[in-house]
Structures are given as C-alpha cells and as structure tokens.
N, C-alpha and C positions, 0 to 999 in steps of 0.2 A: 494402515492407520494414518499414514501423512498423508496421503489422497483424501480419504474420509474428514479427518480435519479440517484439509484446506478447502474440502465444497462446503464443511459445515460453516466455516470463519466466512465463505461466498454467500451464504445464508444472513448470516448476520451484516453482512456490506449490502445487500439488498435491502433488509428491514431498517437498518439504518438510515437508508436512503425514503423510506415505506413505499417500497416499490409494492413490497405486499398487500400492505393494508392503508384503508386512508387517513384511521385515524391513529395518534402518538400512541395509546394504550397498549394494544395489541402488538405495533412496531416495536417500543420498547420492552412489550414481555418478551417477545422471539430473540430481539436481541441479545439483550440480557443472558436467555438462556443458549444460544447460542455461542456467545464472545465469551460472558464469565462462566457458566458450569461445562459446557462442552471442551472450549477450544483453550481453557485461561487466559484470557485477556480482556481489557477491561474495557468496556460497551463502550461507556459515558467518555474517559478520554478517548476512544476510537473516535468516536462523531464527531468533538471536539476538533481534534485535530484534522479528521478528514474535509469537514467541512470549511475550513481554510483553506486547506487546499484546492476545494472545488471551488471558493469565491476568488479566487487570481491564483491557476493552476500555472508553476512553472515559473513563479516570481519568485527574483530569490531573496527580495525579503519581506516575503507575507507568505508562500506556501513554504509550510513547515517540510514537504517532503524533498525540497532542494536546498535544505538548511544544510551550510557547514558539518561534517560530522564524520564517522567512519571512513564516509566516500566525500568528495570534493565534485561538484559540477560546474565553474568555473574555473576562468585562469587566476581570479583575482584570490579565489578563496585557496585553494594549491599554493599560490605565494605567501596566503597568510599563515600555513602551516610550518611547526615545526617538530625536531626530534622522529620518533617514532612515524609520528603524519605524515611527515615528507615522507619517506621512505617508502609508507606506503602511499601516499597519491602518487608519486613517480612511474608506480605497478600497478597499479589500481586497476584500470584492464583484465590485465591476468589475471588476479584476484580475484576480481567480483563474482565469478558462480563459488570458488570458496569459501566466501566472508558469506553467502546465504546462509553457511550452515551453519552460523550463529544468527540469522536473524531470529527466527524462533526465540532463543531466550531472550535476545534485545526487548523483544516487545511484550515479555512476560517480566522483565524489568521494568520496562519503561512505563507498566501497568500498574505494579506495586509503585512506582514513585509516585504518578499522578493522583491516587489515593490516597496516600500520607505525606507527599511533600508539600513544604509550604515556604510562602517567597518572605523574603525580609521583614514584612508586615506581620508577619504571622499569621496570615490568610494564606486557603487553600493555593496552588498555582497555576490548577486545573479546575475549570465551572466539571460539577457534576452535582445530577437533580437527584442521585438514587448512591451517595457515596457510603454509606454503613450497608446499603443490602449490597452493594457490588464487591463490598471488601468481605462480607461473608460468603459471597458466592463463590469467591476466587479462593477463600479458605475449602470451604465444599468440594474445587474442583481438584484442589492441591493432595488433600485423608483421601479421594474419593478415587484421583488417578493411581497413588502410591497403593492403596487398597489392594485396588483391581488388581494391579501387576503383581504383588506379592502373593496373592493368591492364587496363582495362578504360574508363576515360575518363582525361581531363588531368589534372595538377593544379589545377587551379581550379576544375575539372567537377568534382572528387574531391570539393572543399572543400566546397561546396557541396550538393553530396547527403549528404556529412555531417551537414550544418547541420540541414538540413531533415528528414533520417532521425531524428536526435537529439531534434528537436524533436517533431515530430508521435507518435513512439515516447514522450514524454513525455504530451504532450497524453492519447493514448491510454490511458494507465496513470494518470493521475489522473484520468480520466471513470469507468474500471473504480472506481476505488477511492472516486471523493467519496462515492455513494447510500448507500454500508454505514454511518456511522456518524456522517456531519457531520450537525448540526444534532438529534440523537437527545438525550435526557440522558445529563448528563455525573456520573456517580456520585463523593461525595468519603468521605476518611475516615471521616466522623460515620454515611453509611450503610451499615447492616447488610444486606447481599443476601447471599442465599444463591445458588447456580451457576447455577439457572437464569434466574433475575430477574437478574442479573446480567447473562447473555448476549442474553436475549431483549429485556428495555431498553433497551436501547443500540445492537442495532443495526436495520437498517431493508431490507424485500426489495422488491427489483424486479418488479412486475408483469410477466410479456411473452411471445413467442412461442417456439418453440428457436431459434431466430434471437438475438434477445436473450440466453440462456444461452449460447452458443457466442460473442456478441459480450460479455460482461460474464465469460466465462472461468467460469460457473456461481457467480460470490461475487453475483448476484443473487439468490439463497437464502442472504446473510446470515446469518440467525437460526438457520437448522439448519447452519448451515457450523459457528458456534462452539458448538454443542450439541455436535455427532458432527465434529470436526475431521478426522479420519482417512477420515471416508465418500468411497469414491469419487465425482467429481462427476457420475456419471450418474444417483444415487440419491438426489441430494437433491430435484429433481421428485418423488420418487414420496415421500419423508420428510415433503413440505410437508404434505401434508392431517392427518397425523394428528398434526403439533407444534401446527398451528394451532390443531384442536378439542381438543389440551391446554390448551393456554392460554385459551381459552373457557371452560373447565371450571375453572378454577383461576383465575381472573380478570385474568389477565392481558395488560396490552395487547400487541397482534401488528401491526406496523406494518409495512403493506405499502402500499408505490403502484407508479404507471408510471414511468416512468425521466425524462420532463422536470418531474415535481413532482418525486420525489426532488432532481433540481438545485437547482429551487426553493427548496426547504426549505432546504438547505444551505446555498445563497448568503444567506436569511433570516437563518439562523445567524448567519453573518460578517458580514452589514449591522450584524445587532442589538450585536454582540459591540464592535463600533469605535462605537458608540452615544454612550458616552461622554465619547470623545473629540470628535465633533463639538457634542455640547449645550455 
C-alpha cells in the first residue's frame, strides 16, 4: 500500500506538472483525484508550493523546499536553531531516513493547514482555485480510508496498518525526493543565473535501469524535469542525451550518479550543514 500511494501521489506530480494533458481541466481533475481522494493531500497547496520551488529551485529564501524546518540545510540556519533543533541538526544525518517516517503525516498536516489557515489579514495563507471541493475531498478520503480498514480488520489491526502505511508511504516519498537536490549548490541573491544554470546547478540525476525510473516516479531525470517541466515522463530518458551534450558544450556542470552516492552526498550535506554546531 506505500508503493501504490507513492506512484499514485507520482501521478498527481506529473498532472500537476500537466505532463499529461495540455489543458488545466483535465490536469486538475486527475489531480485532485489523485492528491485529495487517493493519497490525502491537498492538490492546490501541492502546486503552490511546488511550483516555487521549480521557479528558483534550492534558494534558500524563495524555495520553500529548503526552508528552515525539521531539517536545517545551511550553516547559517543550524546556528539559528535552538532547544530541541539543535539537538537535532547536530544529528540530523543519522536521523533523516527516520524523521521520513513522519513525513507522511507532515504533509497531511501541512494540507489541512493550507486549507483553513489564514494569515493576520484574515485571508487565506495559501492561493487555492478549488478550496471547499479539496476540503471535502480530503474529508472523503479521511470516512473513506478508516472505512475500508475497518471492514476489513479490527480496530487495533486498523491502527496499526495505519501507522505503518503512513509511515513507510512517507519513508518512500522522501527517498524519491532526497537525490534531486540535497546536497547540489544552493544559489542566493548576490548570484546572477540565468534559466538554465539555474536549473541545471542545483539539481542532480539518478543513474539507473527502467526499474529505477518507474521506482523514483522518472524525477531521476532531475535536470531535464525542471528544464521541460511539462514533458511527459516517458520522454525524458530519451531528452537526457541531448541536455547533457548541451551542457558539455556550454560548460556546464551535469551531475549525475547512481542512487546510493546520490544518498551519500545528501546525507554529506546535512553532516556538513550541523558542522557548526558540533565544533
């Protein structure tokens, strides 16, 4: 069941992206039914967010995916923690494949917030075009999961496979996502890049089989994902050869490995990053 979610929530990052289809319509019904009834999470802040990220990927202060938070990706932000934080950015390394097993409900929070929270104005805090059908979709998926389990084992057996679903579903979804851009440079104000040093700097592709593609949901082609964001993911295999010998030509670096040094690096990253605080 964590496998099966994490290709369906690859479903809904594709439509997102409307790798599928060309027009919004159709992208946002799949996704929708994908993110809110499938996987529970919420579409509309999904794009929101993600699409920050894809417009200065690895900046750490416009991509929300290297914001301050659980994890630290700088020396500067590590210093800025305290209490409980330090403690863990000092470990952070060691940590990080067991803090996945709370990503899953991080982001089934962080779904209900973006739907009902609202900032000091008393306006929403998140744009979303579809916010009363996503909050009943995500009610749908909530009667519609507990349902299923209980009919089908106890409650305790229910609990349980929750726990575990949730977690390993999380697990999964941060293994996809660590290789693309932890541990890559991290671009700030002061530099000037143009779109495609932009893209291509920051993030990082997975060497591997179609096996690998089909396990990493094809964002193992990184680097032409946020080039061509809309390509369908069948096409970016065949896109790789001729980004790469662009950037040969044009001299830029194209970083590619196999998928346990990709880990490597990134955990490298987060060692370096709590550095700091342990000297």
């Amino acid at each position: 069941m964590a496998v099966a979610t994490t290709q369906v929530a690859f479903l809904g990052h594709d439509a997102g992206h409307r790798q599928m289809f060309r027009r919004r319509g159709p992208s946002e019904l799949v996704g929708l039914f994908a993110g809110n009834v499938a996987v529970g999470i919420s579409y509309g802040w999904w794009v929101d967010k993600h699409n920050r990220h894809h417009a200065n990927p690895n900046h750490e202060d416009e991509d929300p995916d290297v914001g301050a938070g659980a994890l630290v990706w700088t020396p500067e932000q590590a210093l800025e923690t305290r209490g409980f934080g330090r403690w863990l950015a000092k470990r952070q390394a060691y940590l990080f494949f067991p803090m996945l097993l709370l990503e899953g409900l991080s982001l089934h929070v962080a779904s209900i917030r973006a739907i009902v929270g609202r900032g000091p104005d008393g306006r929403y805090a998140t744009p979303m075009r579809h916010r009363a059908v996503e909050a009943g979709l995500l009610l749908a998926h909530t009667a519609g999961y507990v349902a299923l389990l209980l009919a089908v084992m106890s409650p305790g057996k229910a609990l349980v496979f929750a726990a575990v679903h949730q977690a390993l579903w999380g697990l999964y979804m941060g293994c996809a996502f660590a290789p693309n851009h932890k541990g890559m440079p991290m671009p700030t104000a002061e530099d000037e890049l143009d779109f495609l040093r932009k893209q291509v700097l920051t993030s990082r592709n997975v060497r591997g089989s179609r096996l690998v593609d089909t396990a990493l949901g094809g964002l193992n082609y990184q680097i032409e994902h946020h080039l061509f964001p809309n390509m369908p993911r069948a096409n970016l295999r065949r896109a790789q050869p001729i980004v790469r010998a662009y950037c040969a030509e044009q001299g830029i670096s194209y970083a590619e490995t196999g998928l346990v040094e990709s880990y490597r690096q990134a955990l490298g990253h987060l060692h370096e990053v709590g550095q700091p605080l342990r000297g």
